[in-house]
C-alpha positions as CSV (number, residue, x, y, z in Angstrom):
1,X,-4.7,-12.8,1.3
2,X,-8.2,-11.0,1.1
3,X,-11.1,-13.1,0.8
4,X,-14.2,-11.8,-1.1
5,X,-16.0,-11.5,2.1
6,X,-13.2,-8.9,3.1
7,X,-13.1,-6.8,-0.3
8,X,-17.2,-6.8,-0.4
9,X,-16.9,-5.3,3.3
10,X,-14.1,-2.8,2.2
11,X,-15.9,-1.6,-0.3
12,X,-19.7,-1.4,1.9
13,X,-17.5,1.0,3.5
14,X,-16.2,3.0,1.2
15,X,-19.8,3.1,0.5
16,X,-21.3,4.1,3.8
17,X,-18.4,7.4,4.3
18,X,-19.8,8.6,0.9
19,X,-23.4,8.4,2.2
20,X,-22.2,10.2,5.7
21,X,-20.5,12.5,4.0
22,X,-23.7,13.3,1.3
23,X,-26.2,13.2,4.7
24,X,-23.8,16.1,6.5
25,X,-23.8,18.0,3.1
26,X,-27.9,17.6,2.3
27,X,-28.3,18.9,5.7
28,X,-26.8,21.8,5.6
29,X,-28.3,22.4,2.3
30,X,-31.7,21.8,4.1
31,X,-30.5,24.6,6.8
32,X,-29.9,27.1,4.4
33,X,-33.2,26.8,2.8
34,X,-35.4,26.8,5.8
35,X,-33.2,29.7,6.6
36,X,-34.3,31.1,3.7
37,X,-38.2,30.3,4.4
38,X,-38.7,27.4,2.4
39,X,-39.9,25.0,5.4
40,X,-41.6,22.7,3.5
41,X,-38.5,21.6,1.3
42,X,-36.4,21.7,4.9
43,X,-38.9,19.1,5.8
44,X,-39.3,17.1,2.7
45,X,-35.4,17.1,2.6
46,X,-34.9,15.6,6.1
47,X,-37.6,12.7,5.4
48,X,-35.6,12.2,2.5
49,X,-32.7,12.0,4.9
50,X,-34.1,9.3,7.0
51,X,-34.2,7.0,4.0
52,X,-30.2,7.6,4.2
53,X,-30.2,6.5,8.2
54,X,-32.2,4.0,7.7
55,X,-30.0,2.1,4.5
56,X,-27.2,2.9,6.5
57,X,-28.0,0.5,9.3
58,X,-28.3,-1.9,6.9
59,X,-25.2,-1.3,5.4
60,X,-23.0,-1.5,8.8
61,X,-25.3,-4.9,9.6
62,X,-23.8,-6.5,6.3
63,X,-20.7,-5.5,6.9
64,X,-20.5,-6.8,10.1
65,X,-21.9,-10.0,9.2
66,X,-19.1,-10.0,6.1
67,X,-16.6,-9.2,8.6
68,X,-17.4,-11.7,11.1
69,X,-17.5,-14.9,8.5
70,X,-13.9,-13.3,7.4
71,X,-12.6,-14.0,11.1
């Protein structure tokens, strides 16, 4: 039977391969504009981009923590 813990931690990561899979998209969106000769958008874009790195650490912490109460 799955507990809440377990569905809550399920769906964290669901959550955190959509935000991997926007980061890898974004940045190759940024490379093709500072290809293009827009460096500061390449830049503002990666700042942007640590924001998602950042909220991703939080989001594996809590699901370990979920994970760990489920065993």
């Amino acid at each position: 039977m799955t507990t809440q813990n377990e569905t809550i931690a399920d769906v964290l990561e669901l959550i955190a391969l959509n935000q991997i899979a926007l980061r890898a998209g974004i940045e190759e969106l940024a490379k093709w504009v500072l290809e293009r000769g827009s460096k500061d958008i390449h830049t503002s874009v990666l700042t942007a981009l640590q924001t998602l790195d950042t909220n991703a650490e939080g989001i594996d912490s809590a699901i370990k923590i979920l994970r760990q109460e489920c065993s």
